[in-house]
C-alpha positions, 0 to 999 in steps of 0.5 A: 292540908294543901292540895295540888291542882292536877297536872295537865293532860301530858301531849304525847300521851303518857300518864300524869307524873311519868318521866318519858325521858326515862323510859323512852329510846334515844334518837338520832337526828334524823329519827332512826333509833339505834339499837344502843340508843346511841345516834341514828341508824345507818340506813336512816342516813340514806336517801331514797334516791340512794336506797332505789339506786343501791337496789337497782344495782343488786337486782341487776347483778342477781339478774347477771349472775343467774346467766351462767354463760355471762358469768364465764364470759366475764371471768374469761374477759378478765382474765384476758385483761389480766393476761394483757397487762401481766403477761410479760412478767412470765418472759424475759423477750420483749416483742421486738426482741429478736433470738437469732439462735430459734428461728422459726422455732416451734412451742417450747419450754424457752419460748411457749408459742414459738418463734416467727420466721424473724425470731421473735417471740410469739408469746410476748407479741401474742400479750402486746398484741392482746393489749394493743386491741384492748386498747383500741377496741374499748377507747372506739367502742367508748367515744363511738358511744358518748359522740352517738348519745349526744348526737342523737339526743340533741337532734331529737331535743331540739328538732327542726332544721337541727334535726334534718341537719343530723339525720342528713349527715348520718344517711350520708355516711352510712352510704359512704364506702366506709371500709375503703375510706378507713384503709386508705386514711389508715394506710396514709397513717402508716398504721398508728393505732391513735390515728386508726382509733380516730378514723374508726370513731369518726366513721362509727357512730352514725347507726348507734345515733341513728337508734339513740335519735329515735328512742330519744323521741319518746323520752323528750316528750315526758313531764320530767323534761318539760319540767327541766326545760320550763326551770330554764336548764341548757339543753345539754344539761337536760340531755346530760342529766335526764335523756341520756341515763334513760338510755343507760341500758341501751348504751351499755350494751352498745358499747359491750358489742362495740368492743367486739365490732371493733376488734373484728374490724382492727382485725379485718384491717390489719389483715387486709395490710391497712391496721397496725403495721411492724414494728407494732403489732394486733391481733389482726397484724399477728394474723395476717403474718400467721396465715402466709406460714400456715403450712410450714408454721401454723402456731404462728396462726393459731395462737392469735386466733384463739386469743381473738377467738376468746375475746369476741366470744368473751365480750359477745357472751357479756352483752348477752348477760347485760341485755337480760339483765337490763331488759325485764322483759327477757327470759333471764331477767324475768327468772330472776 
């Protein structure tokens, strides 16, 4: 009777004789197992990067909607928007369309806000007027925010003479009578709204970099960005990729009160005469026809105003919402 040797000591541990692919669950490629067996899981193919990042995203908007005032400000924002883009599907008049037969006509079942004294329609120049400072508000708002966090990252990154330059050029704007030299280029436009957007960012971003210059001095000095600039990455690159996302809080919330500054300064311009001029039309250029018939046909004043009323509160509201939530140190954000 023969006898055989004994098997080896089996390396993953299980007894001699005993079939592991039998027994043992199926993986995946990268070592997840499935409840079938079959491929790998679903959250093994994320990267950490990705995990962190989705997480951050959820803890951020479980901060923002425990703000309950934020929440309405964002519903009352988009419905603005919404009221913008399709709020001339519910009229047949356009904005420069003119009823010669309701003049002057106060709210009604043919014409919801009224007429002006010319015969347009108040309810489609109230829509085109909403989208025209949407429009000009959100594009000033965000190239007031890229050209302030370049600048200011790069004046902070590279110091010396490139520092001095910048600084020197942002204490002489902010000196500059600003309001005066933007209705006189604004006047000389005859009221365009691209060039209005063009003035108000080339006349706005001085403070914004002016914060962006000083947080960025702390942010340069971390480990991280020396690493970056030992490896030899350009400095654009550097600002782009590890300065600026550290600043994303900031920027955010900038850019949400960048909105409102900016329709109130529109608004202040059309007012004064130096804005949108006919046959477009603002929220500010609606108030600034509006406030001379106060007395004799107030809807033409009060409709715009509680329009622009409900976008700057909308928007101040959201800001709010975003600096809790962006900031752990407040109130609402350490409550969630």
């Amino acid at each position: 009777m023969s006898t055989l040797p004994p098997e080896p000591n089996r390396p993953d541990g299980a007894p001699p004789g005993h079939d592991v692919t039998a027994t043992a669950p199926l993986m995946g490629e990268t070592g997840g197992l499935l409840a079938d067996g079959v491929g790998p899981r679903q959250d093994s193919l994320q990267t950490p990067i990705a995990r962190r990042r989705s997480g951050r995203a959820r803890l951020l908007a479980k901060r923002f909607a425990r703000n309950k005032s934020a929440l309405v400000g964002l519903v009352v924002f988009v419905l603005l928007v919404l009221f913008a883009i399709f709020g001339g599907l519910f009229t047949s008049y356009s904005y420069t369309d003119v009823d010669f037969l309701a003049i002057g006509f106060p709210p009604s079942s043919g014409h919801w806000f009224g007429t002006n004294d010319v015969g347009n329609d108040l309810y489609a120049q109230v829509v085109h007027g909403l989208r025209r400072s949407l429009v000009i508000a959100v594009s000033v708002s965000l190239g007031v925010t890229v050209i302030a966090s370049f600048v200011g990252a790069l004046a902070a990154y590279f110091g010396g003479w490139v520092q001095r330059a910048v600084l020197g050029l942002i204490y002489l704007l902010l000196v500059v009578p600003t309001l005066l030299i933007l209705a006189l280029i604004a006047n000389a436009t005859g009221g365009d709204w691209r060039w209005l957007i063009v003035v108000l960012i080339l006349f706005g971003w001085m403070m914004m970099a002016r914060i962006v210059f000083s947080m960025t001095q702390t942010i340069v000095t971390r480990d991280y960005v020396r690493a970056a600039r030992y490896l030899g990455e350009p400095p654009l690159t550097i600002v782009a990729r590890h300065i600026i996302p550290n600043l994303a809080s900031l920027l955010v919330i900038n850019f949400a009160l960048g909105v409102v500054g900016t329709v109130l300064t529109e608004t202040a311009l059309s007012f004064l005469g130096f804005g949108v001029k006919v046959p477009d039309v603002s929220l500010g250029a609606l108030l600034q026809s509006g406030v001379g018939a106060l007395a004799a046909s107030p809807w033409l004043f009060y409709f715009p105003a509680a329009v622009l009323t409900l976008l700057t509160v909308s928007m101040a509201l959201i800001a709010d919402g975003l600096r809790d939530a962006l900031d752990p140190t407040s109130g609402a954000g350490a409550r969630s």
